[in-house]
N, CA, C and O atoms as CSV, one atom per row, in Angstrom:
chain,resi,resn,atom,element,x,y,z
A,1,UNK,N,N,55.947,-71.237,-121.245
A,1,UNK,CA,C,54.590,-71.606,-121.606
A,1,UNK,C,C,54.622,-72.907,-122.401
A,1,UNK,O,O,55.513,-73.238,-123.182
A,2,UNK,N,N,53.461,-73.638,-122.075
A,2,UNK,CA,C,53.452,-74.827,-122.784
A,2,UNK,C,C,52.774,-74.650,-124.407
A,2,UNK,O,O,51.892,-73.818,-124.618
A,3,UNK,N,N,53.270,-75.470,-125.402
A,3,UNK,CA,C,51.960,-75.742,-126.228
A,3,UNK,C,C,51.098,-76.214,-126.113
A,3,UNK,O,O,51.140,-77.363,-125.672
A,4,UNK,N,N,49.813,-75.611,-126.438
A,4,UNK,CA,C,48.494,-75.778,-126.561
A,4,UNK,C,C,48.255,-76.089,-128.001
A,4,UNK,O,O,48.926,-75.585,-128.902
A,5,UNK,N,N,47.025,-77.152,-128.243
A,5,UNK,CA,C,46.717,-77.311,-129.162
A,5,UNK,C,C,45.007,-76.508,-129.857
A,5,UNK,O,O,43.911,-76.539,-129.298
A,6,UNK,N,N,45.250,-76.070,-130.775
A,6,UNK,CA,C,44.111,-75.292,-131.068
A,6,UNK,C,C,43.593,-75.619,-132.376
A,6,UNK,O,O,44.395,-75.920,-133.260
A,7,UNK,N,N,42.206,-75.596,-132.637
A,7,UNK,CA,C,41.482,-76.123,-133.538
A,7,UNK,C,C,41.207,-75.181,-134.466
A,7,UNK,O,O,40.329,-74.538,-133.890
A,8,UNK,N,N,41.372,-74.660,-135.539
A,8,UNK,CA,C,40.861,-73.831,-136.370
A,8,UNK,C,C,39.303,-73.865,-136.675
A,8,UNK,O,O,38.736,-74.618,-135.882
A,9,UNK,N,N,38.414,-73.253,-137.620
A,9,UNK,CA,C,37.009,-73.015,-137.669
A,9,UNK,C,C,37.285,-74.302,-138.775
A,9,UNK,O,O,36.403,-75.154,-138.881
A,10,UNK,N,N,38.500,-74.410,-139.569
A,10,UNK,CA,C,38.258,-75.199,-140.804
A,10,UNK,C,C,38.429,-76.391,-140.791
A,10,UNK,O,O,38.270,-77.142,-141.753
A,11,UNK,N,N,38.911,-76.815,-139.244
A,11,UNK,CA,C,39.150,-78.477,-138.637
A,11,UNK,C,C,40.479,-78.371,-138.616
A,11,UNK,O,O,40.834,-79.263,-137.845
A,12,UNK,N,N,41.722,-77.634,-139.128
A,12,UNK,CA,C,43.154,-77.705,-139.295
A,12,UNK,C,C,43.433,-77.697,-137.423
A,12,UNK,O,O,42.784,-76.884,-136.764
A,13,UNK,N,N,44.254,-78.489,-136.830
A,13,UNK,CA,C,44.541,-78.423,-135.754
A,13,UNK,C,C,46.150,-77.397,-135.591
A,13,UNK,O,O,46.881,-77.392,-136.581
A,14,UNK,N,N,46.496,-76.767,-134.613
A,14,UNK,CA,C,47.959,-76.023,-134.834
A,14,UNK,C,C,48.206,-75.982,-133.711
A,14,UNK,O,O,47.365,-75.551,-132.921
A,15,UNK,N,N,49.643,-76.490,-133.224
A,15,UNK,CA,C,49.988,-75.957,-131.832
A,15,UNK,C,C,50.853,-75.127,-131.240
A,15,UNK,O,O,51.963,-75.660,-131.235
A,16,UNK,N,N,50.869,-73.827,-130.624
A,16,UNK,CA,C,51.129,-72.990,-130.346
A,16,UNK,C,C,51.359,-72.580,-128.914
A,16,UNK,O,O,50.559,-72.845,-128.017
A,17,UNK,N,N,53.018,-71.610,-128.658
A,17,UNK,CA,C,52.320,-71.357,-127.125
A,17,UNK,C,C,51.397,-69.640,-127.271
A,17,UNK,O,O,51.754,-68.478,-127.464
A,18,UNK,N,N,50.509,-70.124,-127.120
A,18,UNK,CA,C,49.478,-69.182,-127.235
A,18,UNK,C,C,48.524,-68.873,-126.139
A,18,UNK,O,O,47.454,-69.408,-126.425
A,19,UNK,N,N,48.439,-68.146,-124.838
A,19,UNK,CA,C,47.181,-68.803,-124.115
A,19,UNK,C,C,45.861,-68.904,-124.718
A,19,UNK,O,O,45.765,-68.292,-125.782
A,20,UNK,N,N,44.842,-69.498,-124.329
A,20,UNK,CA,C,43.603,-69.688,-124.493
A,20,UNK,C,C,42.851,-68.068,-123.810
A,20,UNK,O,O,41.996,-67.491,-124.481
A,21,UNK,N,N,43.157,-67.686,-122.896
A,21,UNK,CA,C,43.134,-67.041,-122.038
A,21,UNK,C,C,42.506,-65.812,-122.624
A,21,UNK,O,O,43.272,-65.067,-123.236
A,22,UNK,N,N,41.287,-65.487,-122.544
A,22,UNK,CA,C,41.122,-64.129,-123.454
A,22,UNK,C,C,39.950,-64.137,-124.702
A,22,UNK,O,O,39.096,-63.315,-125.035
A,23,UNK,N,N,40.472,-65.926,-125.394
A,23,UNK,CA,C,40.173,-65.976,-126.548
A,23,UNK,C,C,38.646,-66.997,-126.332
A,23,UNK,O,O,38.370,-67.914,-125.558
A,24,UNK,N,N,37.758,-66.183,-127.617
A,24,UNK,CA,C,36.330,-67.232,-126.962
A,24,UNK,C,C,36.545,-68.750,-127.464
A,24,UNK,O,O,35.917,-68.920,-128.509
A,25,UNK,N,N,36.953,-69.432,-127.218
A,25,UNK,CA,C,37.441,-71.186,-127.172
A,25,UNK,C,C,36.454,-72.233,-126.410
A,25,UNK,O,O,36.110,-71.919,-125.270
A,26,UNK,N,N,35.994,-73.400,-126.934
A,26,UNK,CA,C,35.290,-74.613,-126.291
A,26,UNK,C,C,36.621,-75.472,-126.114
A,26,UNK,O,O,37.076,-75.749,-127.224
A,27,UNK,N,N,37.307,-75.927,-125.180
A,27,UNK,CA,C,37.864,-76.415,-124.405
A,27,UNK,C,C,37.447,-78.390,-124.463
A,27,UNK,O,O,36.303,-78.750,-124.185
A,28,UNK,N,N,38.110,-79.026,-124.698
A,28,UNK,CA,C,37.721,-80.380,-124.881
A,28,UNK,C,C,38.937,-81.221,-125.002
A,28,UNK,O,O,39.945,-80.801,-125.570
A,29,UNK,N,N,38.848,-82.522,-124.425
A,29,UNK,CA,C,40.000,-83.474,-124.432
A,29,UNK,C,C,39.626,-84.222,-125.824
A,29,UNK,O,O,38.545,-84.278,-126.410
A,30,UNK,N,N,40.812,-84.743,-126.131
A,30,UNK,CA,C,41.402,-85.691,-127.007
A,30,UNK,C,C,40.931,-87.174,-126.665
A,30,UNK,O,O,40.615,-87.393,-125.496
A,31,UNK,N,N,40.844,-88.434,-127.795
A,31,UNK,CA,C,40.830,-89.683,-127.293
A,31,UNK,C,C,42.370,-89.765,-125.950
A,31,UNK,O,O,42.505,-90.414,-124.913
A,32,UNK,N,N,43.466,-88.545,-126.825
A,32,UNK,CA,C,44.570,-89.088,-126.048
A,32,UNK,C,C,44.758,-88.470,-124.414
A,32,UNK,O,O,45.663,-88.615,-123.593
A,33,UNK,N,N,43.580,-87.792,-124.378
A,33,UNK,CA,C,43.301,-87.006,-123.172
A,33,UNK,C,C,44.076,-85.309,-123.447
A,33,UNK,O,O,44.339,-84.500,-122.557
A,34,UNK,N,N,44.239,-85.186,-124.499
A,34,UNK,CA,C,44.910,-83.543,-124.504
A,34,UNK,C,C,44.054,-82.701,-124.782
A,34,UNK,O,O,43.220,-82.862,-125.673
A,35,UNK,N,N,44.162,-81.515,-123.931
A,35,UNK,CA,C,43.345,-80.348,-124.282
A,35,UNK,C,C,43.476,-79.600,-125.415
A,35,UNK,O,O,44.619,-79.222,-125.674
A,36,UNK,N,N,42.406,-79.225,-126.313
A,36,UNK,CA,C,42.409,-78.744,-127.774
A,36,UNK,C,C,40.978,-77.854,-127.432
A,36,UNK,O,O,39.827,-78.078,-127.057
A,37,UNK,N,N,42.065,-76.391,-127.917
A,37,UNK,CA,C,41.133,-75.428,-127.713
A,37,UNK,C,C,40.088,-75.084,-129.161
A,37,UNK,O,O,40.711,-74.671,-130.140
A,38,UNK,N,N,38.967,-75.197,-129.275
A,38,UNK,CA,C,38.409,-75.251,-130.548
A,38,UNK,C,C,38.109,-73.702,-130.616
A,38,UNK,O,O,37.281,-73.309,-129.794
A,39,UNK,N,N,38.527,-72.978,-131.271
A,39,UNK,CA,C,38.157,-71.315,-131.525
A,39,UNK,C,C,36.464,-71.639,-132.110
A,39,UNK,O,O,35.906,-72.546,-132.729
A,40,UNK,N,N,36.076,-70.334,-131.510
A,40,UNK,CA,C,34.403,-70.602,-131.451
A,40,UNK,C,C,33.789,-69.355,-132.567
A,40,UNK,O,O,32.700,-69.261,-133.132
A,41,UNK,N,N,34.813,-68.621,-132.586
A,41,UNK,CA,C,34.652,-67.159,-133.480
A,41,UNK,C,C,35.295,-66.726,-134.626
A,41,UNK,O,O,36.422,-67.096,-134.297
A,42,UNK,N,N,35.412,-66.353,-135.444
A,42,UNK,CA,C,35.982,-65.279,-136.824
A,42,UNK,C,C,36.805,-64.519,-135.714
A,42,UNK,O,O,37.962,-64.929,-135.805
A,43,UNK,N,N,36.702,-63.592,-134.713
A,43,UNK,CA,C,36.990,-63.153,-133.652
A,43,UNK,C,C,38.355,-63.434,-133.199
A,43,UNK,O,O,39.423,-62.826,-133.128
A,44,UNK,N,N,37.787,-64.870,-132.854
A,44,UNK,CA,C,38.813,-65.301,-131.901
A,44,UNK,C,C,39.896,-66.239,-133.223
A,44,UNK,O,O,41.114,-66.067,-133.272
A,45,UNK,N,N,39.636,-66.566,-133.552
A,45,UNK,CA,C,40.441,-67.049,-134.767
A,45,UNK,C,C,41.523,-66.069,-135.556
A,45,UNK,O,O,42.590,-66.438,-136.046
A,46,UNK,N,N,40.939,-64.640,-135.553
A,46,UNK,CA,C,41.962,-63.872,-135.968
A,46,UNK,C,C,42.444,-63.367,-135.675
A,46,UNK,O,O,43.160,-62.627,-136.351
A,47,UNK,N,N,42.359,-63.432,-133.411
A,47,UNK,CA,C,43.596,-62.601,-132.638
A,47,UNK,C,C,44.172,-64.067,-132.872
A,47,UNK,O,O,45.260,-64.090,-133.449
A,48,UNK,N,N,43.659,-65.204,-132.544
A,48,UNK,CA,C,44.929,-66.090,-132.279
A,48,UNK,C,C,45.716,-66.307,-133.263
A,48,UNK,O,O,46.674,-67.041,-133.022
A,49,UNK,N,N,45.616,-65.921,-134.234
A,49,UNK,CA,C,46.602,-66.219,-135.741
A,49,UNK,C,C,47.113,-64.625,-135.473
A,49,UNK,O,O,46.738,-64.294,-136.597
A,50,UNK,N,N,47.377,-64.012,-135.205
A,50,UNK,CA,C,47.919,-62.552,-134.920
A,50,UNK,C,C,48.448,-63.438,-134.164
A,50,UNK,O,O,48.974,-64.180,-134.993
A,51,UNK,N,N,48.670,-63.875,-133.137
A,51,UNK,CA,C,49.697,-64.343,-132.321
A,51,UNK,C,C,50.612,-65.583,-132.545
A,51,UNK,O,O,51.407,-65.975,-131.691
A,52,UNK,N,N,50.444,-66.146,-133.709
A,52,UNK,CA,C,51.315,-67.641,-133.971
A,52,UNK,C,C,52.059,-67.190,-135.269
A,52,UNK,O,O,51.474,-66.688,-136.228
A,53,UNK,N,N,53.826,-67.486,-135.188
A,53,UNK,CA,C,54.531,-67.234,-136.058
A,53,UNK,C,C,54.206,-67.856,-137.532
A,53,UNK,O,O,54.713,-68.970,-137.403
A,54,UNK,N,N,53.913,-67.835,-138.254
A,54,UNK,CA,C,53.672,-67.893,-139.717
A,54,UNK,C,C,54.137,-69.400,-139.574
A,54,UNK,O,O,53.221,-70.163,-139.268
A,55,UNK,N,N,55.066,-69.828,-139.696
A,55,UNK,CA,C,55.417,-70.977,-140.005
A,55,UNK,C,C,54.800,-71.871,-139.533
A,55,UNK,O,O,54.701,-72.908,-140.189
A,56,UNK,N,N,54.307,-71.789,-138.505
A,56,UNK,CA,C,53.397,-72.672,-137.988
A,56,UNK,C,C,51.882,-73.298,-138.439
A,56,UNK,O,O,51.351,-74.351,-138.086
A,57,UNK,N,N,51.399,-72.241,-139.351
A,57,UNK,CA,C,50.036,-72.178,-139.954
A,57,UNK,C,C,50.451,-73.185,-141.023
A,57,UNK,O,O,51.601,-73.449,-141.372
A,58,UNK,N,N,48.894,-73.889,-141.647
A,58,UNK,CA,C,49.147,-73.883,-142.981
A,58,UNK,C,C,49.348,-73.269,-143.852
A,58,UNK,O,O,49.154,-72.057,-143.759
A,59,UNK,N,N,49.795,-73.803,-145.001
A,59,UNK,CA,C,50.221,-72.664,-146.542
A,59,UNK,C,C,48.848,-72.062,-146.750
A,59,UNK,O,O,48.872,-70.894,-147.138
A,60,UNK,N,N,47.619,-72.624,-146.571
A,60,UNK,CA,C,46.998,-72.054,-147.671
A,60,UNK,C,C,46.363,-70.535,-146.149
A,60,UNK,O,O,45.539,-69.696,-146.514
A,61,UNK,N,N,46.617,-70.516,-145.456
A,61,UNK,CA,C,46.214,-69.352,-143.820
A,61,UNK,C,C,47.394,-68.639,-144.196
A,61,UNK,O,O,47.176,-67.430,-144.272
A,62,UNK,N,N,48.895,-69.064,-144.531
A,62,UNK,CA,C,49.673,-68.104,-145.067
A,62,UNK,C,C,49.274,-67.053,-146.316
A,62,UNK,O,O,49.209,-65.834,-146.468
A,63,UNK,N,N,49.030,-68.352,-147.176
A,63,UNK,CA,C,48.620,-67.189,-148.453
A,63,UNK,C,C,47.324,-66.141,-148.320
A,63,UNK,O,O,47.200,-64.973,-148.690
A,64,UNK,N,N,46.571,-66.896,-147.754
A,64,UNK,CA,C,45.031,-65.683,-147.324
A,64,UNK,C,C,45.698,-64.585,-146.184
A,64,UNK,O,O,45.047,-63.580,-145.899
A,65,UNK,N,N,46.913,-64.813,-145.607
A,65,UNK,CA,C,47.527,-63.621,-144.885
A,65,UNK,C,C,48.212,-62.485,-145.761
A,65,UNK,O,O,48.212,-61.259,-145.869
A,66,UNK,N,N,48.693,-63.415,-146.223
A,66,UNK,CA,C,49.225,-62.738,-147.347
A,66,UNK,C,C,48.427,-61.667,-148.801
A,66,UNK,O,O,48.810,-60.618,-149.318
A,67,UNK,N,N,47.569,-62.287,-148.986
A,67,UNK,CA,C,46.735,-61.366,-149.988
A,67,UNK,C,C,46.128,-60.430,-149.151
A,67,UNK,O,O,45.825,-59.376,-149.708
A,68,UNK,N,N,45.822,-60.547,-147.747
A,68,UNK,CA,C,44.986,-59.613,-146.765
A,68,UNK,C,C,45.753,-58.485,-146.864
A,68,UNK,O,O,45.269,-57.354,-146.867
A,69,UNK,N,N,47.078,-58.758,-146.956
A,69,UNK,CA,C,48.324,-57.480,-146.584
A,69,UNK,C,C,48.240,-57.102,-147.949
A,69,UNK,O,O,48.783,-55.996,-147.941
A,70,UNK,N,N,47.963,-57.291,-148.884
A,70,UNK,CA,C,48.195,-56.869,-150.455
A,70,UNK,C,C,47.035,-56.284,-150.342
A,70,UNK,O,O,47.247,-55.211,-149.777
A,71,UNK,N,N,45.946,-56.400,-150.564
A,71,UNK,CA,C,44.899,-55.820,-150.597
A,71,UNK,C,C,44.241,-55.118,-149.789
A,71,UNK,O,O,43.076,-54.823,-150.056
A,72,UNK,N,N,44.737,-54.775,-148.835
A,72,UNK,CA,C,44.741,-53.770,-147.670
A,72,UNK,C,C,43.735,-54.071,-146.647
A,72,UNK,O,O,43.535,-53.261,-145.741
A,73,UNK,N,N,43.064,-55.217,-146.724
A,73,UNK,CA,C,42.153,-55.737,-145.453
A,73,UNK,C,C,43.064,-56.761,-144.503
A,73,UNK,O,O,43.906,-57.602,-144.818
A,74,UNK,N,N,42.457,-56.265,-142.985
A,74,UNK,CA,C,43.308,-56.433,-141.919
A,74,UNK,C,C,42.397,-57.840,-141.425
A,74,UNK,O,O,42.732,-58.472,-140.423
């Protein structure tokens, strides 16, 4: 699978092999012509971060993962 580039709700861009496939996404090229999937939902934003290894996120999507697991909301 290739990486895809995907847009967070907060503008943070991340690229992942993740499909789009599934997830509710607006679909749009780049000046550089690359496809960047913009997540359209709370929804869809929090299967696709269920699917991208931690390291990949920013720190501060780590730490709000992180207090989610401490405080027992999923």
């Amino acid at each position: 699978m290739n990486v895809a580039r995907f847009l967070l709700r907060d503008g943070n861009k991340v690229g992942a092999e993740v499909s789009p496939e599934g997830l509710e996404v607006f679909t749009y090229a780049d000046l550089k012509g690359q496809e960047i999937h913009a997540l359209a939902t709370v929804k869809a934003e929090r299967a696709f971060l269920k699917q991208v290894p931690s390291k990949l996120l920013p720190l501060y999507v780590r730490m709000d993962q992180a207090l989610a697991k401490t405080v027992g909301r999923s």
